[in-house]
C-alpha positions as CSV (number, residue, x, y, z in Angstrom):
1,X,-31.7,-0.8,5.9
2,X,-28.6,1.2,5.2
3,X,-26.9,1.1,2.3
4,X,-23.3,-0.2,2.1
5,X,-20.3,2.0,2.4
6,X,-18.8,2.8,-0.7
7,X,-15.1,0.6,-0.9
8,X,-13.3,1.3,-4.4
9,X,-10.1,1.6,-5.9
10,X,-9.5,5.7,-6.1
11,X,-6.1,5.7,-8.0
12,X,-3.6,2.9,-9.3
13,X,-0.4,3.8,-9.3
14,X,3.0,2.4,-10.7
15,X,6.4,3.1,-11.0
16,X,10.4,1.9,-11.6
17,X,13.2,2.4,-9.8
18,X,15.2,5.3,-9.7
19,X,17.6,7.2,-7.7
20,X,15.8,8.3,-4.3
21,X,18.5,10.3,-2.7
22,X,21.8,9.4,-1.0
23,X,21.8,7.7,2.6
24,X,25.3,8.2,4.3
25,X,27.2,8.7,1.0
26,X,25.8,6.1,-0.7
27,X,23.2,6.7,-3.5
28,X,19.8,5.3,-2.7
29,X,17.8,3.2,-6.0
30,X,13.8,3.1,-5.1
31,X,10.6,2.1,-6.5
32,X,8.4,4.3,-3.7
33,X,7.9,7.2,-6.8
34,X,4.6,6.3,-8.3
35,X,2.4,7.8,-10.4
36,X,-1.3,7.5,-11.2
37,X,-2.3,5.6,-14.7
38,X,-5.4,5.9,-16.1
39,X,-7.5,3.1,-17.8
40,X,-7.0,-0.7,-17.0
41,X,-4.0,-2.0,-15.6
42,X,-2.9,-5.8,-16.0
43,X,-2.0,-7.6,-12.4
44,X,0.4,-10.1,-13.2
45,X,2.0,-12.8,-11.6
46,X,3.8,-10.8,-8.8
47,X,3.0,-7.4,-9.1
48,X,0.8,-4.7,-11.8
49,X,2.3,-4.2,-15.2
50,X,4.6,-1.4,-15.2
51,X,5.8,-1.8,-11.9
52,X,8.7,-2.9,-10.5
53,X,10.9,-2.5,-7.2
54,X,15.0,-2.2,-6.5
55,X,15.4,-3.9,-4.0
56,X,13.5,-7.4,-3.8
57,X,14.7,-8.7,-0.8
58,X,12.6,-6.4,1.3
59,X,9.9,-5.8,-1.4
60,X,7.5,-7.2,-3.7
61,X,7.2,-11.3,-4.2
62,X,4.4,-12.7,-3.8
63,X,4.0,-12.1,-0.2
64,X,4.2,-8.2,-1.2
65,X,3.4,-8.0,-5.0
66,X,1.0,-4.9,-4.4
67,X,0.6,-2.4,-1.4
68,X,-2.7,-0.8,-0.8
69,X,-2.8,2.4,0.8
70,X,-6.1,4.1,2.4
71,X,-7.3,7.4,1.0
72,X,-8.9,8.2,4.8
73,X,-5.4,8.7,6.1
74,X,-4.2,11.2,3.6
75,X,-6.0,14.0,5.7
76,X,-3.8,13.1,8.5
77,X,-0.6,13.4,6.1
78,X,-1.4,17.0,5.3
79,X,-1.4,18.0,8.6
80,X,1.8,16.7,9.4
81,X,3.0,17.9,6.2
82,X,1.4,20.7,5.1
83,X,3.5,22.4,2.7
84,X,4.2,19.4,0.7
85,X,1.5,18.3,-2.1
86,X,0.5,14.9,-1.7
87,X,-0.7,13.2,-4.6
88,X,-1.9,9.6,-4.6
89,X,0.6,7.4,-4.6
90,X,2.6,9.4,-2.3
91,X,4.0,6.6,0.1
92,X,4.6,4.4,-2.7
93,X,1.8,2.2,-2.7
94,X,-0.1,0.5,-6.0
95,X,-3.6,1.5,-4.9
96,X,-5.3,3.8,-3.4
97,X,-8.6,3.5,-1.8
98,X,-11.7,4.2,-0.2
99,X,-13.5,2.4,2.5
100,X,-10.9,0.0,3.2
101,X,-8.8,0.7,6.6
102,X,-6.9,-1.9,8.6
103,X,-9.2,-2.2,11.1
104,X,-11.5,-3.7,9.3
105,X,-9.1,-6.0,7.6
106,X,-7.6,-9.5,8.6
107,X,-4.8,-11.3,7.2
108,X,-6.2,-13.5,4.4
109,X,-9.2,-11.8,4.0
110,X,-9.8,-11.6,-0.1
111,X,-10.0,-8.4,-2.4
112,X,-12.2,-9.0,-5.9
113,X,-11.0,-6.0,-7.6
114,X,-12.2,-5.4,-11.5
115,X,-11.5,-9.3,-12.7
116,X,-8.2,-9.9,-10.2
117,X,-7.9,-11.4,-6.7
118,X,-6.0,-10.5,-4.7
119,X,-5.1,-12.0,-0.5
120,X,-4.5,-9.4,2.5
121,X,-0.7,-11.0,3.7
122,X,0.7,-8.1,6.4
123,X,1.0,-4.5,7.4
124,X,3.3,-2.3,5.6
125,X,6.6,-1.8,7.9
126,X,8.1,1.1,7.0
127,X,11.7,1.6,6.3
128,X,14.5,4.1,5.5
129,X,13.3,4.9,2.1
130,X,10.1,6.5,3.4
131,X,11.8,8.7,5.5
132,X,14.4,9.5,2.7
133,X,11.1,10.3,0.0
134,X,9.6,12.6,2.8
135,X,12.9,13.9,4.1
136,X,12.6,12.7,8.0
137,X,14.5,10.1,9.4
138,X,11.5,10.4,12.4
139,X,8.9,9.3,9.2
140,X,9.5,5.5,10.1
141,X,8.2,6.0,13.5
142,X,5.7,8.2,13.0
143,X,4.6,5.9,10.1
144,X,4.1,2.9,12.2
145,X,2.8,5.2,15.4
146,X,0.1,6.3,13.3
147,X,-0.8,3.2,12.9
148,X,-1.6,4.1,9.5
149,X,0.2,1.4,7.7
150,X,-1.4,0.7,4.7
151,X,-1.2,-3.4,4.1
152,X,0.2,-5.6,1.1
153,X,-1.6,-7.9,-1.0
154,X,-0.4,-11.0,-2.8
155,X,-2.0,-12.1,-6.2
156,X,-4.7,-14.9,-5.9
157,X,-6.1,-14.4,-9.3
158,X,-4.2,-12.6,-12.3
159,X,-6.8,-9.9,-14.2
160,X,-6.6,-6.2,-15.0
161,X,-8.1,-4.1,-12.2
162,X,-8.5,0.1,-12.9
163,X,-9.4,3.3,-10.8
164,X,-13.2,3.4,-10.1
165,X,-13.2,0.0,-9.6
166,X,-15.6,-1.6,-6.7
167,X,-13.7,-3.7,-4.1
168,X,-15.4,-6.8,-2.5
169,X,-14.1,-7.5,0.4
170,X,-14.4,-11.5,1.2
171,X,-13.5,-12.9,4.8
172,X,-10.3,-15.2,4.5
173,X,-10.5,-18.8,5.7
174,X,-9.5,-18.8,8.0
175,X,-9.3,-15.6,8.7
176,X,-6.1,-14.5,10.3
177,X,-5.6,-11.2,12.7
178,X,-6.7,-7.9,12.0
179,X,-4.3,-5.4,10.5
180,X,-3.9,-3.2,13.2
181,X,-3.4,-5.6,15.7
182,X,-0.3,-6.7,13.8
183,X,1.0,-3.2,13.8
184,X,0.3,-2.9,17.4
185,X,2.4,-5.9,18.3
186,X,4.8,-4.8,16.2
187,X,5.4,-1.3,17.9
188,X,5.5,-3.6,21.3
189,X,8.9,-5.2,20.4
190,X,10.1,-2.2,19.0
């Protein structure tokens, strides 16, 4: 028999909005700049303590309260930026993992992590304030091309979660598509 793979939360990370940059002449408030927090983190209601977004008609709620983001595809990030330091975090999302990709995910598929629950709700679409925080208005498109996504998570069960923490992944019922056959459909009606 083969052991398990290892599937854990690497980094939790949180933010507050802020000025991003400035998009046609216009200043641009974000919450994509987060930072890593060490120790246990409370999730709450719609989102993880200390977190918050500017713009919540196209983020956060309960369909989007936290976004996860896999460690795996960081590798790929370097290459395409490698003069830039990537810390986790780096594409705004609340957690980072390990073990975890969308294609081995499926919308309402559940996430025991620490003493919180949490449901798998879509991929992450990107949008113009990913491609203002790396500096590229082609990092939308790659983004999505890449198929590395990332996915957001709404909160089934309120609890405090931290980095280190095991993930148990739990098969939704029922079960909705995989993750990365959302994103593929996606890049068809584009």
């Amino acid at each position: 028999m083969y052991p398990e793979p290892t599937v854990l939360v690497l980094s939790v990370n949180v933010g507050t909005p802020a000025l991003l940059g400035t998009a046609g002449g216009a200043p641009v408030v974000s919450g994509i700049v987060k930072s890593p927090v060490r120790g246990p983190v409370r999730v709450v209601r719609n989102n993880l303590e200390g977190d918050r977004q500017a713009d919540l008609r196209v983020h956060g709620g309960e369909e989007k309260a936290v976004y996860l983001y896999p460690s795996e595809h960081y590798a790929h990030w370097r290459g395409v930026f490698p003069h830039r330091s990537l810390e986790w975090g780096a594409f705004g999302e609340n957690l980072t993992t390990e073990g975890l990709i969308e294609t081995g995910v499926h919308q309402g598929d559940r996430l025991r992590i620490g003493s919180a629950e949490l449901e798998v709700t879509r991929p992450r679409f990107p949008c113009s304030k990913l491609a203002l925080r790396f500096g590229t208005d082609r990092m939308v498109r790659w983004f999505l091309d890449s198929g590395r996504t990332g996915f957001y998570l709404k909160i089934r069960e309120e609890g405090v979660l931290q980095s280190g923490d095991p993930i148990t992944l739990r098969p939704g019922s029922p079960r909705g598509p995989r993750l990365d056959a959302l994103v593929r459909a996606r890049q068809a009606s584009d």
